[in-house]
N, C-alpha and C positions, 0 to 999 in steps of 0.2 A: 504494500500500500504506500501511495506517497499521501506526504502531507505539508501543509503551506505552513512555514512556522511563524508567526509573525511577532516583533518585538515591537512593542505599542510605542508612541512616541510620547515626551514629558514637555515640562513648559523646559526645559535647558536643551532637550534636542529641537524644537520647534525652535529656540531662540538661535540656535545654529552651533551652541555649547561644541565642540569637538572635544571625543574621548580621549583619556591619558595617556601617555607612554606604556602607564601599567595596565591599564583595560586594554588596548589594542593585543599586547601580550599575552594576557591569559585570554583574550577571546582567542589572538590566535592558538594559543594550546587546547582550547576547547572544539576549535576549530579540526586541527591536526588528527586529534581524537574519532570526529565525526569520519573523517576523511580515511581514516586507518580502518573504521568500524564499517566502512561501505556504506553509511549511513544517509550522509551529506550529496545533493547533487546539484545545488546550486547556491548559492546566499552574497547577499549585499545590503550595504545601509543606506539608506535614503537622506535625500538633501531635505530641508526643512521643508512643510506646505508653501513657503512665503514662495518659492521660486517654480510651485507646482502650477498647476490647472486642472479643474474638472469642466466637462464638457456636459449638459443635461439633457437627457433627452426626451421630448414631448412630441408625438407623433414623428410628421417629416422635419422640426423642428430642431435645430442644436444649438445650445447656448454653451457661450464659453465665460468660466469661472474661474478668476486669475485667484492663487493663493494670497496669502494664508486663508485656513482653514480654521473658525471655531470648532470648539469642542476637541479639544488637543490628547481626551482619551481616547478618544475617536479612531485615530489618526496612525498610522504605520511610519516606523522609522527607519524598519530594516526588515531583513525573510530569508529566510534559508526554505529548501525544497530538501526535505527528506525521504527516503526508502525505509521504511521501517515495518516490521511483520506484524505491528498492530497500533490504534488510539495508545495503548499503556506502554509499550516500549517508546514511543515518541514523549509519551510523558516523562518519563525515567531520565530520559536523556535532557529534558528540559529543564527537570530538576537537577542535574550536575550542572548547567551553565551558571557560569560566570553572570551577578547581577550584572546584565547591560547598560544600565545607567548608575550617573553617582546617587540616587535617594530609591525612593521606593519605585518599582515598575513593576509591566506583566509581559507575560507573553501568549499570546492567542493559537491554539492548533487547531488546524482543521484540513481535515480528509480533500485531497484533491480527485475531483470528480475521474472516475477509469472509464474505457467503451463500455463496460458490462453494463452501466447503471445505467445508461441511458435505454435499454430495452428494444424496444422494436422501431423503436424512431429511427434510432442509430441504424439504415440502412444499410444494407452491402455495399451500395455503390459511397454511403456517405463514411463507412469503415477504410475504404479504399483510398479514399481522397486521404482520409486521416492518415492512416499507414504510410503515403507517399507523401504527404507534409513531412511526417514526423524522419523518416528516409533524409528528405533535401534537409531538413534538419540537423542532423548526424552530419553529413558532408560537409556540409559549412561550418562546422562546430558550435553548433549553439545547443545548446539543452532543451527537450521537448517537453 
């Protein structure tokens, strides 16, 4: 199962706070960990909302929404993509991370959606397309 790990954002990473000599360190040991455990398939931290955008969408309609962002529990700072054999081994490993921030923080899991789940929608022809994205995906090296 993969899973989207998400590290919630605080008012010191929204304000653009950048982490210590020592947190960058034991992230990365914590990192190293995931990486050695086959665990880890992708992760990064994100720039504050002030330098983001949301886009809304209303029918044929899109609005564009220049950061920041209220509600800053809201708000994702960073993600890792993990492999893990279940919800509770993802939590385990969550539970050894290194607090992400200097005060109090969280961080959010959740099950990234597989073909299986999507059921009979998920077409042969619409599996096909997927398989060959996910292909040109590989080639390029990007993460699927």
């Amino acid at each position: 199962m993969r899973f989207m790990v998400m590290v919630k954002a605080t008012a010191d990473s929204e304000a653009g706070v950048m982490p210590s000599e020592e947190m960058l360190a034991s992230m990365g040991r914590f990192n190293e960990e995931l990486v050695k455990a086959g665990v880890m398939v992708a992760g990064e931290g994100l720039h504050p909302s002030a330098k983001g955008a949301r886009v809304r969408f209303s029918g044929s309609e899109r609005t564009v929404i220049d950061g920041p962002f209220a509600e800053t529990k809201e708000l994702v700072a960073g993600f890792w993509i993990w492999q893990c054999k279940s919800m509770q081994e993802a939590i385990d490993w969550v539970k050894r991370c290194p607090n992400p921030m200097p005060g109090p923080s969280e961080i959010e899991i959740r099950p990234i959606f597989e073909a299986e789940d999507f059921g009979e929608a998920f077409t042969p022809e619409l599996r096909e397309q997927d398989e060959r994205l996910r292909e040109e995906l590989a080639r390029k090296g990007q993460p699927s």
